[in-house]
gemmi code that builds the backbone of each chain (N, CA, C; Angstrom):
import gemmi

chains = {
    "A": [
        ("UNK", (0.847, -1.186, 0.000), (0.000, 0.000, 0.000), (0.890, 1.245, 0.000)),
        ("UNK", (0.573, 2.167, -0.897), (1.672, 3.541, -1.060), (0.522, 4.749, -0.339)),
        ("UNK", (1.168, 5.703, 0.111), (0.633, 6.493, 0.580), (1.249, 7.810, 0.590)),
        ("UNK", (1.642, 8.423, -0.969), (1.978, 8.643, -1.480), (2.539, 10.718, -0.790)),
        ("UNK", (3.872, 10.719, -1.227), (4.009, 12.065, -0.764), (5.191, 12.204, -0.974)),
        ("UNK", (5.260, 12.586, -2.291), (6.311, 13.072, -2.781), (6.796, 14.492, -2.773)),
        ("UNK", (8.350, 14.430, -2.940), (8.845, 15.345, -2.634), (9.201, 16.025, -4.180)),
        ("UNK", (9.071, 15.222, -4.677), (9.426, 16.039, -6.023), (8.812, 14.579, -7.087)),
        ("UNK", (8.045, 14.932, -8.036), (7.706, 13.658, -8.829), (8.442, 12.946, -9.691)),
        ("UNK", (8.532, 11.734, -9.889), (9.323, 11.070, -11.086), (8.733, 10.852, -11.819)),
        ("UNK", (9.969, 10.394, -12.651), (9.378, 10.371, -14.410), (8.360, 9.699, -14.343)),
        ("UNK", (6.970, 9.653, -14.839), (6.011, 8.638, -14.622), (5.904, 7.567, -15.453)),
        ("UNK", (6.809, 7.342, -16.932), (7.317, 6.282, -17.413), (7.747, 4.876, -16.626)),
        ("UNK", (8.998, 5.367, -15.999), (10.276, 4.461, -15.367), (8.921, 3.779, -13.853)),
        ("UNK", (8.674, 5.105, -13.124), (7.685, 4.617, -12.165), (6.672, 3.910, -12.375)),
        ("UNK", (6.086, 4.561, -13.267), (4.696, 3.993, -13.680), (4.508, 2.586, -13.943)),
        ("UNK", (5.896, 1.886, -14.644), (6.432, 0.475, -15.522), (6.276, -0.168, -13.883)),
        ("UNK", (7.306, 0.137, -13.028), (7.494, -0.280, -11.926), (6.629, -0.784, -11.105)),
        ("UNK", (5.752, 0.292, -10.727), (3.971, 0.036, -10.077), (3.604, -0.969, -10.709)),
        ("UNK", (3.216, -1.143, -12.188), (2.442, -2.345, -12.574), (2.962, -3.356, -12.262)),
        ("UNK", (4.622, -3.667, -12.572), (5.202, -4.674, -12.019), (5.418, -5.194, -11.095)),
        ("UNK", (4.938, -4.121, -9.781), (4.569, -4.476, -8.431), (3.405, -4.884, -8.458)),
        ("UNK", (2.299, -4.334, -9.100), (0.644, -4.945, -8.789), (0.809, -6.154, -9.356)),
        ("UNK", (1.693, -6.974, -10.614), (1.468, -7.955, -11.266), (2.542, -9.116, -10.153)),
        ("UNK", (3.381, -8.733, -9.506), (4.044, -9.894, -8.456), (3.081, -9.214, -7.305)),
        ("UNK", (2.262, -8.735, -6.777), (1.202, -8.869, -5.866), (0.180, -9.824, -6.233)),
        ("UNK", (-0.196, -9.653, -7.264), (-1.540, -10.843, -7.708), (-0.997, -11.991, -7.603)),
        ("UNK", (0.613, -12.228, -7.910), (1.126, -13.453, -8.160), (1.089, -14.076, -7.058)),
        ("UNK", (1.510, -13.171, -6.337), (1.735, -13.922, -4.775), (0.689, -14.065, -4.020)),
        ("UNK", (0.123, -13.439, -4.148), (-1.745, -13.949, -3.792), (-2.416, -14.875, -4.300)),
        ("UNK", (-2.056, -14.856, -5.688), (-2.836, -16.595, -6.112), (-2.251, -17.525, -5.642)),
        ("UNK", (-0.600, -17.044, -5.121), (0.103, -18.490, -4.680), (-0.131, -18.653, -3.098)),
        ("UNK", (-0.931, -17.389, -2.733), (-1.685, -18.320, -1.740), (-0.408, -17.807, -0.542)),
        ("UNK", (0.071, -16.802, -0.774), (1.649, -16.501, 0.045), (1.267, -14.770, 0.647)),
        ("UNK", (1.903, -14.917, 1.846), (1.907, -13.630, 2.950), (3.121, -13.367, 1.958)),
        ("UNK", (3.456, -11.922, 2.648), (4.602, -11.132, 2.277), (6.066, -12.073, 3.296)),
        ("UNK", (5.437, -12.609, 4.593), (6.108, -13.193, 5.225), (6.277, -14.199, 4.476)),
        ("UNK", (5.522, -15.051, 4.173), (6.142, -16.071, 3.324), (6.553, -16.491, 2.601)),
        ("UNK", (6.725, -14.958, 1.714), (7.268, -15.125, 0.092), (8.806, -14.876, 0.700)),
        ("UNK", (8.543, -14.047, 1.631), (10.126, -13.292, 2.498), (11.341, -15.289, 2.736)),
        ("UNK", (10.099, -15.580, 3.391), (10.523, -16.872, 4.278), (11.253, -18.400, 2.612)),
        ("UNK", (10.627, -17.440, 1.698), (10.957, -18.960, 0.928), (12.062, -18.690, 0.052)),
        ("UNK", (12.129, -17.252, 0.422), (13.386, -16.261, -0.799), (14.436, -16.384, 0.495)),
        ("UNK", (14.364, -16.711, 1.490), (15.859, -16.963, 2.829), (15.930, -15.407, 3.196)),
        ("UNK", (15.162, -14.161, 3.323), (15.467, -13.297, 3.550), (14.939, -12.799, 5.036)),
        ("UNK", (15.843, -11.993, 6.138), (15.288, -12.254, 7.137), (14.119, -11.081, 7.699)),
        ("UNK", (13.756, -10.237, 7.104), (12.854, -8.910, 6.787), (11.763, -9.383, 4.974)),
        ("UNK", (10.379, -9.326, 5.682), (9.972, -9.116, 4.128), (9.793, -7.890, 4.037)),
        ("UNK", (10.321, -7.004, 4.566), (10.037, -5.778, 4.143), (10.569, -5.063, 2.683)),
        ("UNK", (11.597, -5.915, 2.253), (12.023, -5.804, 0.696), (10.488, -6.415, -0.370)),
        ("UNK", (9.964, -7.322, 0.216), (8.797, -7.811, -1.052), (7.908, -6.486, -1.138)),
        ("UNK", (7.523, -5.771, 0.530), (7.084, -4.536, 0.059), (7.452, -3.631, -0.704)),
        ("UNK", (8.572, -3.227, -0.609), (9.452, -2.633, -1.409), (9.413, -2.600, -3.065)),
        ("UNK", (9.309, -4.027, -3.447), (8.863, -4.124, -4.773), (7.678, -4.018, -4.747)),
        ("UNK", (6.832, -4.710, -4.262), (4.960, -5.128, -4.708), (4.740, -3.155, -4.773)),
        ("UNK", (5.013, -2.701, -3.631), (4.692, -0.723, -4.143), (5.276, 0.324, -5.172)),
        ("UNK", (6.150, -0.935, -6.037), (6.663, -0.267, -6.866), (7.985, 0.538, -6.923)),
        ("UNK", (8.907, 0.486, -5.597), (10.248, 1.351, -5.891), (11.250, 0.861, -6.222)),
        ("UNK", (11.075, -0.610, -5.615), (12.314, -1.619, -6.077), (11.981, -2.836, -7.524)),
        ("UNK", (13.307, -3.039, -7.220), (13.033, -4.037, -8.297), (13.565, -5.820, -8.567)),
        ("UNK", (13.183, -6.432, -8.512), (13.615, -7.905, -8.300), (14.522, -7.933, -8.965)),
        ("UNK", (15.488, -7.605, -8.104), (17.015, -8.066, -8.863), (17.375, -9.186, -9.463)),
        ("UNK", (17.765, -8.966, -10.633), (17.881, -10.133, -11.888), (18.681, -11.411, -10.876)),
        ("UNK", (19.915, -11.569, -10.120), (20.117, -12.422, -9.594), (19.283, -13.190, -8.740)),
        ("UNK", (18.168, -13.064, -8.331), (17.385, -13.998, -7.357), (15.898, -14.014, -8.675)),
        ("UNK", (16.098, -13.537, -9.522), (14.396, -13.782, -10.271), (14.017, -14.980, -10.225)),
        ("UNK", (15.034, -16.475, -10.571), (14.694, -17.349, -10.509), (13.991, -17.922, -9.021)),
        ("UNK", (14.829, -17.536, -8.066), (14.462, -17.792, -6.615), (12.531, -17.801, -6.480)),
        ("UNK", (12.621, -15.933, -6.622), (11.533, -15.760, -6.740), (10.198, -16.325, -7.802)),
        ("UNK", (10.323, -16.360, -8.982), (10.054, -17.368, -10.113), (9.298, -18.907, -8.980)),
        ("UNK", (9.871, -19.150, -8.917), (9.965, -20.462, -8.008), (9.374, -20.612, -6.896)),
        ("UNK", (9.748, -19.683, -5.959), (8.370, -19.211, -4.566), (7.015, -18.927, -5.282)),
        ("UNK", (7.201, -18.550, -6.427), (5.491, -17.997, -6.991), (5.185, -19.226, -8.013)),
        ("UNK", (5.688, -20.176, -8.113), (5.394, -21.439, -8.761), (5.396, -20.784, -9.899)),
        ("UNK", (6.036, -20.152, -10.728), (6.275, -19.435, -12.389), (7.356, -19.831, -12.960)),
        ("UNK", (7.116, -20.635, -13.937), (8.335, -20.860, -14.730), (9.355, -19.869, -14.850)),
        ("UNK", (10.548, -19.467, -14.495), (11.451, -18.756, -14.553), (12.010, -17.865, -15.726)),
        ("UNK", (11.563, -18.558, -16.528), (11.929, -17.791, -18.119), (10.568, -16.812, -18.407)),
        ("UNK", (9.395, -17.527, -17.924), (8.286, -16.697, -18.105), (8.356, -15.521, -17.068)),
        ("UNK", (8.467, -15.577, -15.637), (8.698, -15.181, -14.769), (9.849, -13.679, -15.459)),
        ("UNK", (10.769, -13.673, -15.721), (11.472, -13.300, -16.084), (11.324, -12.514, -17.151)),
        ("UNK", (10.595, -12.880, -18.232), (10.252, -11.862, -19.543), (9.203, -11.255, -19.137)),
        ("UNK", (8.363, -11.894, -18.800), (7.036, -10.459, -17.643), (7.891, -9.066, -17.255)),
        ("UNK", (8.934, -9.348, -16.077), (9.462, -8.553, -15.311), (10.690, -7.552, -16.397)),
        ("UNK", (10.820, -8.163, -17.181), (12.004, -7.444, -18.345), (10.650, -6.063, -19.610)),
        ("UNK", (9.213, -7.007, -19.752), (9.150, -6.071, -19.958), (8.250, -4.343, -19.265)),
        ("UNK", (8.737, -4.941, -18.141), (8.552, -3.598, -17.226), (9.612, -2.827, -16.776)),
        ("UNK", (10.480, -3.758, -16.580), (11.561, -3.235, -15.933), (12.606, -2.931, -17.585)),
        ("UNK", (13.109, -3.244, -17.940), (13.995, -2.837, -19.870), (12.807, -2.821, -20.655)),
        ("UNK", (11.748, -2.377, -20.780), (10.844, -2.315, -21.977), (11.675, -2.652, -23.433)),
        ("UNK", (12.519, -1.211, -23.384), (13.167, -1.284, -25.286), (13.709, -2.320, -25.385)),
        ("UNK", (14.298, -3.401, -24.447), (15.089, -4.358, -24.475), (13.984, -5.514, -24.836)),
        ("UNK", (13.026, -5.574, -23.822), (12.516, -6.844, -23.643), (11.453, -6.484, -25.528)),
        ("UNK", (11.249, -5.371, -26.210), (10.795, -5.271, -27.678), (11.381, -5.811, -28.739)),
        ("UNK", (12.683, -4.945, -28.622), (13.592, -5.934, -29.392), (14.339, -7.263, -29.109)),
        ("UNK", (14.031, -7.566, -27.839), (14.276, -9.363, -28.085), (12.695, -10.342, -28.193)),
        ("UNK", (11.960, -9.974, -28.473), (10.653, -10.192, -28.429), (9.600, -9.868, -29.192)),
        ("UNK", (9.692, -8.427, -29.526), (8.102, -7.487, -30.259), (9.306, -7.934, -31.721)),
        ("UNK", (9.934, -7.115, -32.048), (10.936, -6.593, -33.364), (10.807, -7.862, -33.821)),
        ("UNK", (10.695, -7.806, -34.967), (10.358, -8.774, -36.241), (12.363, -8.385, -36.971)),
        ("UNK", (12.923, -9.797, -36.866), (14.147, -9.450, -37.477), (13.589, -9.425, -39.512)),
    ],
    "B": [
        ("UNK", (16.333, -19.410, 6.417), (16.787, -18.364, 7.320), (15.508, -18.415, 7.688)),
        ("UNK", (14.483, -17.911, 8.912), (13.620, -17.637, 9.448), (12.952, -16.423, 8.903)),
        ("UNK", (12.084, -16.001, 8.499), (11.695, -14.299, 8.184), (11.535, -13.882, 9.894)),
        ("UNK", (11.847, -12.718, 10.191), (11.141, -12.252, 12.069), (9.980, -11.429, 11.465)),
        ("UNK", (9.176, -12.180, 12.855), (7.380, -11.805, 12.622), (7.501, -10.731, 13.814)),
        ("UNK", (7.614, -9.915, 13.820), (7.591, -8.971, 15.354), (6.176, -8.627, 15.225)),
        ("UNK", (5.927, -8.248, 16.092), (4.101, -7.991, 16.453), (4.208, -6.313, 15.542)),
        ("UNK", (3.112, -6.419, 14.980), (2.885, -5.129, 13.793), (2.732, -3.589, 14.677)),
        ("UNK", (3.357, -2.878, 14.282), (3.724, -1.717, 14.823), (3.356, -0.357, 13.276)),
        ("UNK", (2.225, -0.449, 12.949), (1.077, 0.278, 12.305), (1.159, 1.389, 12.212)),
        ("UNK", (0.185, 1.982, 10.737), (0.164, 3.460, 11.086), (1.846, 4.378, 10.444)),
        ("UNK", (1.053, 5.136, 10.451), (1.956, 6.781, 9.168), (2.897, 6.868, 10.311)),
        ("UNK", (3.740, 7.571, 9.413), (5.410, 8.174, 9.971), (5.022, 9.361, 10.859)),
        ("UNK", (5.461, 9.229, 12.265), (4.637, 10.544, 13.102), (6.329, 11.727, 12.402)),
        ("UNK", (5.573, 12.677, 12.766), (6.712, 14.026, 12.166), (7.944, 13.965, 12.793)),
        ("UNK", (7.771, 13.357, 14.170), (9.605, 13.753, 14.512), (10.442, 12.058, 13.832)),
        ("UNK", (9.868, 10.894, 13.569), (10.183, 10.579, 12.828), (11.012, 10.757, 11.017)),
        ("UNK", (9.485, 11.597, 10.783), (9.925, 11.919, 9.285), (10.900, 13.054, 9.090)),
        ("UNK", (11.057, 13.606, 10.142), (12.182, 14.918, 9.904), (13.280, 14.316, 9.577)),
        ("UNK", (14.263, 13.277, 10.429), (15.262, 13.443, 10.178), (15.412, 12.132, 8.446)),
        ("UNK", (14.570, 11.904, 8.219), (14.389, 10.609, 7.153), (14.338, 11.811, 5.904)),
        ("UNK", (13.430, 12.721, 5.828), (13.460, 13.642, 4.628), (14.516, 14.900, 4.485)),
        ("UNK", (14.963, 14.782, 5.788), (16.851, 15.827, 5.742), (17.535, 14.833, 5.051)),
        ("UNK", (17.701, 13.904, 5.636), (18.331, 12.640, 4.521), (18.219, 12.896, 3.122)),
        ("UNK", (16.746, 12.608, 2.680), (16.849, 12.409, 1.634), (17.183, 14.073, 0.874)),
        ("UNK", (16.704, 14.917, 1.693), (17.020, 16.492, 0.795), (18.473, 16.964, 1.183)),
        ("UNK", (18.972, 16.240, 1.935), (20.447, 16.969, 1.928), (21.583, 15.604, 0.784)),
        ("UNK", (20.557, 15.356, 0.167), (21.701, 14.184, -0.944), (20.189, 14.638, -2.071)),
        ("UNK", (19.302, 15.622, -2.408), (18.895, 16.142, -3.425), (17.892, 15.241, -4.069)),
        ("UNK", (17.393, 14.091, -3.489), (17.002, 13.269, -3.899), (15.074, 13.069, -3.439)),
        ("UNK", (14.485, 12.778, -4.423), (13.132, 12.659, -3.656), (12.816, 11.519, -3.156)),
        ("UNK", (11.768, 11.163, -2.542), (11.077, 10.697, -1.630), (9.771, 10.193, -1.946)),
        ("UNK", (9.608, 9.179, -1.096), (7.903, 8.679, -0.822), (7.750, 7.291, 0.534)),
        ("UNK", (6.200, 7.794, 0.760), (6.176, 6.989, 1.957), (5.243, 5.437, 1.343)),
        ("UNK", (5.296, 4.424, 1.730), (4.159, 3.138, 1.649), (4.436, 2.446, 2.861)),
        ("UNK", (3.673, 1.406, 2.892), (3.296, 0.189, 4.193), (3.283, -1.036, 3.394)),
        ("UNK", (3.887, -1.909, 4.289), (3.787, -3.522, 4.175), (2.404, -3.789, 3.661)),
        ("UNK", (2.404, -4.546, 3.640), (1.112, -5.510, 3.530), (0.406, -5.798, 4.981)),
        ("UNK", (1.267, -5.690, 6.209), (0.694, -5.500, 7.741), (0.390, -4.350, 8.105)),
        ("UNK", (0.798, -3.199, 7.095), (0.446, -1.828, 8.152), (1.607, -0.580, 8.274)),
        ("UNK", (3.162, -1.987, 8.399), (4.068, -0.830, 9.041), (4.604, 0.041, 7.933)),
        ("UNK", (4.694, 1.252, 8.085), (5.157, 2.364, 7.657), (7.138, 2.608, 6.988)),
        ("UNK", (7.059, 2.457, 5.437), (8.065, 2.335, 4.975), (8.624, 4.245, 4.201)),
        ("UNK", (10.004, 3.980, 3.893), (10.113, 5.433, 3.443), (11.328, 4.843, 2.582)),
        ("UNK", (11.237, 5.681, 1.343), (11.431, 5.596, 0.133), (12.219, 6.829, 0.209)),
        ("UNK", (14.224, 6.603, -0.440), (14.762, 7.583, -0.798), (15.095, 7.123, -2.643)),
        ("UNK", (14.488, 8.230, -3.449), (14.631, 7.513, -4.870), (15.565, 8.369, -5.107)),
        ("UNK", (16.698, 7.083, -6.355), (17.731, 7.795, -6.644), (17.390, 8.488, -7.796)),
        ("UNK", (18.390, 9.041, -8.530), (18.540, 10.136, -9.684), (17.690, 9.800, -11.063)),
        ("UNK", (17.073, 10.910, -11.640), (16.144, 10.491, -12.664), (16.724, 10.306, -13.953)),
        ("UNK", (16.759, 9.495, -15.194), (15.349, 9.121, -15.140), (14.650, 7.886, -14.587)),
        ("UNK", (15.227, 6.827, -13.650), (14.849, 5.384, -13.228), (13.557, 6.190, -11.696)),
        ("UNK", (14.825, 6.652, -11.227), (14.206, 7.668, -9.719), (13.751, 5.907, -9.148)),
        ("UNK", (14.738, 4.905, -8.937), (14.823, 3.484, -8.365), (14.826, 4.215, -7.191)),
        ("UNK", (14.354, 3.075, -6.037), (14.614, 3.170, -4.485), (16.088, 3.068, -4.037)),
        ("UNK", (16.960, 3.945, -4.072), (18.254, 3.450, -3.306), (18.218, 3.482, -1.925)),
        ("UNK", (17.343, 3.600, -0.835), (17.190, 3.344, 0.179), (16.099, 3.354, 1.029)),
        ("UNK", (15.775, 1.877, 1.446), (14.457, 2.079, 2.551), (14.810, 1.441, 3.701)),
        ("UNK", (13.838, 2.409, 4.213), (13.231, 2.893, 6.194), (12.486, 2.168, 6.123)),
        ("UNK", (12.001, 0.941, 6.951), (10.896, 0.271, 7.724), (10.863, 0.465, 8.721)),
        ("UNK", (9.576, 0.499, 9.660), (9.269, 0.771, 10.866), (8.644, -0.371, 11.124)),
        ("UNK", (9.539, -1.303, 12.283), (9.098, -2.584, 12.305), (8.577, -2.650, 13.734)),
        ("UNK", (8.364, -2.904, 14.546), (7.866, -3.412, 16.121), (9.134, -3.061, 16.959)),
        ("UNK", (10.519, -3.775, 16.822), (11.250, -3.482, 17.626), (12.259, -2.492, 16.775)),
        ("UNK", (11.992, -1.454, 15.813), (12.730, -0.720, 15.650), (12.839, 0.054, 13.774)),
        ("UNK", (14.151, 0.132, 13.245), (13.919, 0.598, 12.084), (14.984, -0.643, 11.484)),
        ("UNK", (14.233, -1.233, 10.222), (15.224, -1.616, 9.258), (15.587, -1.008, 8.109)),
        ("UNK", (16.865, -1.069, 7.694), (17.319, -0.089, 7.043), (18.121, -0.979, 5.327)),
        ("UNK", (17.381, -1.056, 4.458), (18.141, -2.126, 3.108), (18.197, -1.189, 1.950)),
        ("UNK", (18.931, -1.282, 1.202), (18.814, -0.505, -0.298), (17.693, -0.886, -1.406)),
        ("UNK", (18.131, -0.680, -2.111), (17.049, -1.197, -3.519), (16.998, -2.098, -3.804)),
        ("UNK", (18.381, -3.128, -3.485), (18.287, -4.527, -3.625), (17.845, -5.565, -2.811)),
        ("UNK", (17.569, -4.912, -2.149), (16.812, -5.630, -0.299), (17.822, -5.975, 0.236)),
        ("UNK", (19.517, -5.509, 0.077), (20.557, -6.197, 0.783), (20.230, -5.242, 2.267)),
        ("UNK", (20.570, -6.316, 3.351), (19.860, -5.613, 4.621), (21.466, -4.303, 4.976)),
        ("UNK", (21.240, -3.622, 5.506), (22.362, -2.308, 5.338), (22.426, -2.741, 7.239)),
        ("UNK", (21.117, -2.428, 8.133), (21.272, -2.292, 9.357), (19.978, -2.475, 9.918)),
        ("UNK", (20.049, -2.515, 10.804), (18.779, -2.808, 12.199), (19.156, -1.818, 13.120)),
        ("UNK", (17.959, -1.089, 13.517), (18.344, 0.070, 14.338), (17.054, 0.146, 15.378)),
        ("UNK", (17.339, 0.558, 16.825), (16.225, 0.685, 17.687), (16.098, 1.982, 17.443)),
        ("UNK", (16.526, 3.293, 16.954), (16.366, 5.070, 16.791), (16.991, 4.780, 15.853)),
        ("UNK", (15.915, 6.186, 14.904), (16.410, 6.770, 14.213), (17.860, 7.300, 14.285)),
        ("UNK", (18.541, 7.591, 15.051), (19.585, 8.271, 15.108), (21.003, 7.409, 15.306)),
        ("UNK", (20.330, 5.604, 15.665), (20.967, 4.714, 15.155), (21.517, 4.383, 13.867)),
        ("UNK", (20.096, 4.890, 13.117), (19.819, 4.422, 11.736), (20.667, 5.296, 10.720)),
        ("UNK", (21.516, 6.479, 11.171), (22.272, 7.840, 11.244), (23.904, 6.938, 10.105)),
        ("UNK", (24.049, 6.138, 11.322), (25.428, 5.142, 11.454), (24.541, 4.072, 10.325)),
        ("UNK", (23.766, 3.453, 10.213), (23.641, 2.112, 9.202), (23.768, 3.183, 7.700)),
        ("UNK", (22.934, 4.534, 7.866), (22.987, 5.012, 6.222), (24.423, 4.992, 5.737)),
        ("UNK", (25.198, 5.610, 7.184), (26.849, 5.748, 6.722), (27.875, 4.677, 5.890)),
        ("UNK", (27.464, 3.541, 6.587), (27.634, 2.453, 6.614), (27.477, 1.993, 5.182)),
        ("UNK", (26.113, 2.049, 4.927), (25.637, 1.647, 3.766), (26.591, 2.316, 2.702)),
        ("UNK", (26.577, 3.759, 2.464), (27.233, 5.126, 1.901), (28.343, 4.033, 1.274)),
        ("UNK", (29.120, 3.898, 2.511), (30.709, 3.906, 2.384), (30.965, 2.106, 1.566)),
        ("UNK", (29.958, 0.964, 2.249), (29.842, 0.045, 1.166), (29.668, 0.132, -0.005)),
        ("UNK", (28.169, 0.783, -0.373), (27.622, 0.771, -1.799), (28.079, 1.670, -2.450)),
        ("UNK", (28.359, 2.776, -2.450), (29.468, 3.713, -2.613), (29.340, 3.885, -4.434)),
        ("UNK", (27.931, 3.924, -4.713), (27.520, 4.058, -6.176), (27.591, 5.169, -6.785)),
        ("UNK", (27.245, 5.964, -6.357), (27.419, 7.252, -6.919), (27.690, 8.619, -5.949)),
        ("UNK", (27.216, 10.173, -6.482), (27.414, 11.012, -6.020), (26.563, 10.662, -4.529)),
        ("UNK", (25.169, 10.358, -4.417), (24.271, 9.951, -3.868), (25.027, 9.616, -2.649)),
        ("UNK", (25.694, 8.743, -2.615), (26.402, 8.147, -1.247), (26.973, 8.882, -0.933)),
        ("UNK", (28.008, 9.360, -1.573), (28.887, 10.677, -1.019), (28.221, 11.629, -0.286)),
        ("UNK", (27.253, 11.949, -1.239), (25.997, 13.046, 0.111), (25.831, 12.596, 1.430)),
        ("UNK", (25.226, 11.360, 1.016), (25.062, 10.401, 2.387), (25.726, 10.556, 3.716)),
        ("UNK", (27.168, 10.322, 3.203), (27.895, 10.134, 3.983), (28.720, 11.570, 4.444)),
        ("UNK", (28.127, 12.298, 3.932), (28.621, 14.033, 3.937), (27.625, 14.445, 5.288)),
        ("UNK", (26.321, 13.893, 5.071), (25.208, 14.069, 5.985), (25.383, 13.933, 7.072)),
        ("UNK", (25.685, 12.459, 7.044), (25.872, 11.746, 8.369), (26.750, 12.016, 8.833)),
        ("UNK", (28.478, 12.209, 8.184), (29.533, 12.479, 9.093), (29.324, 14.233, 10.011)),
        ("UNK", (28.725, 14.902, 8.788), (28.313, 15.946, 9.649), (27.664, 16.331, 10.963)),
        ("UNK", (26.360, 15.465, 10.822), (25.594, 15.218, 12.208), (26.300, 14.393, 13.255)),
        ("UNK", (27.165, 13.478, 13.144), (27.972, 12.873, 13.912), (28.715, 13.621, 14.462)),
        ("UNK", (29.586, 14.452, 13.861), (30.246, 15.198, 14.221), (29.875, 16.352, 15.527)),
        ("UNK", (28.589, 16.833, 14.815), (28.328, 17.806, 15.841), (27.749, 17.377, 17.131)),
        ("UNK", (27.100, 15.397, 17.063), (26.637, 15.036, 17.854), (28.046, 14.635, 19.013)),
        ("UNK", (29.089, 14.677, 18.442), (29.944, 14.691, 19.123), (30.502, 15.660, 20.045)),
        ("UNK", (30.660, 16.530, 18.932), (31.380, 17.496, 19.954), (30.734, 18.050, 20.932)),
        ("UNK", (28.829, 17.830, 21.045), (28.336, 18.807, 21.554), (28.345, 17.934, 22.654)),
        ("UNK", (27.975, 16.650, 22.657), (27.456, 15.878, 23.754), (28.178, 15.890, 24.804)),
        ("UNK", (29.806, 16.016, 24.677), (30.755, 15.650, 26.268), (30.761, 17.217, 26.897)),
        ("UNK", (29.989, 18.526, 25.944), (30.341, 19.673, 26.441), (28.640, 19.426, 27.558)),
        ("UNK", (28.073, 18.844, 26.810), (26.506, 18.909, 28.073), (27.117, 18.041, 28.714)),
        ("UNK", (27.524, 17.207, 28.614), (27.688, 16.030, 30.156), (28.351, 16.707, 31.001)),
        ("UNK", (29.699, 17.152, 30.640), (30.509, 17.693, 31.378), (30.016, 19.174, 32.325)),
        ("UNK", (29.014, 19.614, 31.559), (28.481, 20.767, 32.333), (27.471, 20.166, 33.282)),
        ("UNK", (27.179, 19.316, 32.828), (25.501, 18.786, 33.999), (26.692, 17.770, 35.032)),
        ("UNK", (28.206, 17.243, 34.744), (28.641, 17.000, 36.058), (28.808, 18.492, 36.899)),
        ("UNK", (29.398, 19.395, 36.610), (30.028, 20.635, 37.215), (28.724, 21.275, 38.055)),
        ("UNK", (27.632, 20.910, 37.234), (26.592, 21.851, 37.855), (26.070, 20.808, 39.404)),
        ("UNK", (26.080, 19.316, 38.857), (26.132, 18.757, 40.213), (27.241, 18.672, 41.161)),
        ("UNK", (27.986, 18.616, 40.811), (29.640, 18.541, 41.971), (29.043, 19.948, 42.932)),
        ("UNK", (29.267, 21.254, 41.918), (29.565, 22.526, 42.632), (28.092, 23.035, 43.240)),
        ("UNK", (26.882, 22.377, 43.003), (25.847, 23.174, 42.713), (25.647, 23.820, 44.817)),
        ("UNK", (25.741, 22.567, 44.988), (25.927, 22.295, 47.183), (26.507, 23.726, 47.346)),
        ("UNK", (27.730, 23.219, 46.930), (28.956, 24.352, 47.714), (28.409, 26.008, 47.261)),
        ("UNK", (28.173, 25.974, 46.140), (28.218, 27.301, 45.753), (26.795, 28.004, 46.559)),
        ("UNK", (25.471, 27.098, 46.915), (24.216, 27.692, 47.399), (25.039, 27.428, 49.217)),
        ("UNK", (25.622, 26.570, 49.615), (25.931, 27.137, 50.554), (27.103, 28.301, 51.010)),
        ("UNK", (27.819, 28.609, 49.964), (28.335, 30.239, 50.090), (27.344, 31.146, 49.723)),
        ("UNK", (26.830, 30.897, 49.099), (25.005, 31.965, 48.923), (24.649, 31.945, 49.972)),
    ],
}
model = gemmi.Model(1)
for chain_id, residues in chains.items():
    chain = gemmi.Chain(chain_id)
    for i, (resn, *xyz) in enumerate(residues, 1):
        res = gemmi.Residue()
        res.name, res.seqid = resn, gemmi.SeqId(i, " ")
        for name, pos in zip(("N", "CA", "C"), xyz):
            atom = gemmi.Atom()
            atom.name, atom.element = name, gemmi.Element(name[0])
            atom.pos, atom.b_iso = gemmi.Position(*pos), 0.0
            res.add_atom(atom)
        chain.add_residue(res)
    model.add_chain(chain)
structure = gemmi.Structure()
structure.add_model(model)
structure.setup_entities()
């Protein structure tokens, strides 16, 4: 939950990508039926206060644990992974994906 | 590893809280925002430089205190005060040490340290003097 009070606004692109990609690993982790504690508890981390962190949109699932996470949310990892690429690298995740060679 | 469940400690950032969390973030130029867990507790958001404006550092307000991790959820510190949490940003600064951003950081903090230093042994030392002498001097009064 954001409760929003900014001090100066950001780009609403970069943010905006971010938020959805937090609401879309919130649903995830809710269909899987998982607390924030327990997504915390299956990723070995000793605070879930980082899953908040992402699910509100400021952080971002660092490419080294995606699989981890992938895996706590029962998501194939490659799928898991191109979801989150195209929120997080849009132009990237187009041209390895949208772009017609 | 265990996640810690501390009993939920709820509810917005009261102001003497948020003062010294948004000097932070405005004395390294950087904006800000507040959210909550999924239980309630009250998180604070320092975003770094635009155009990403990523979280390079969050404040949780947990039951027994403040946790303190970057953008990557690497944990930086655990703090019972804010003014603990003073020393984990430094800390963090001088590890992650990414950009101008930290340098502020740590410009911040060594500053307030500093003055928390020098000032503190001049009050102790006066609140001993005022008890040692305080007797003698009302009984020459």
């Amino acid at each position: 939950m954001v409760r929003s009070r900014k001090a100066e606004k950001p780009a609403p692109k970069h943010a905006n990508l971010r938020k959805r990609a937090g609401a879309w690993l919130q649903e995830k982790r809710k269909a899987a039926g998982l607390s924030q504690i327990e997504l915390a508890q299956r990723l070995g981390l000793k605070y879930y206060t980082f899953i908040s962190q992402v699910e509100n949109g400021f952080g971002r699932v660092p490419s080294d644990s995606m699989e981890a996470w992938a895996r706590a949310l029962g998501i194939a990892p490659s799928v898991f992974a191109r979801e989150l690429l195209a929120y997080y690298e849009p132009e990237l995740h187009k041209l390895l994906f949208e772009v017609k060679a | 590893m265990s996640v810690i469940d501390f009993p939920r400690r709820g509810g917005d950032w009261r102001a003497d809280e948020l003062r010294p969390l948004v000097s932070l973030a405005q004395a390294a130029r950087l904006s800000w925002d507040t959210g909550t867990t999924e239980r309630g507790e009250a998180q604070f958001y320092v975003l770094g430089p635009a155009p990403e404006h990523d979280c390079v550092l969050c404040v949780s307000r947990l039951a027994q205190g403040y946790v303190v991790e970057d953008g990557a959820g690497r944990l930086i510190g655990e703090a019972p005060s804010l003014d603990r949490f003073a020393v984990a940003a430094a800390g963090a600064a001088i590890r992650g040490s990414r950009s101008f951003v930290t340098r502020v950081l740590v410009a911040w903090v060594t500053i307030r340290l500093t003055i928390e230093e020098k000032l503190e042994p001049i009050f102790e030392e006066s609140e001993e003097l005022l008890t040692r002498f305080a007797p003698q001097v009302a009984a020459i009064i």
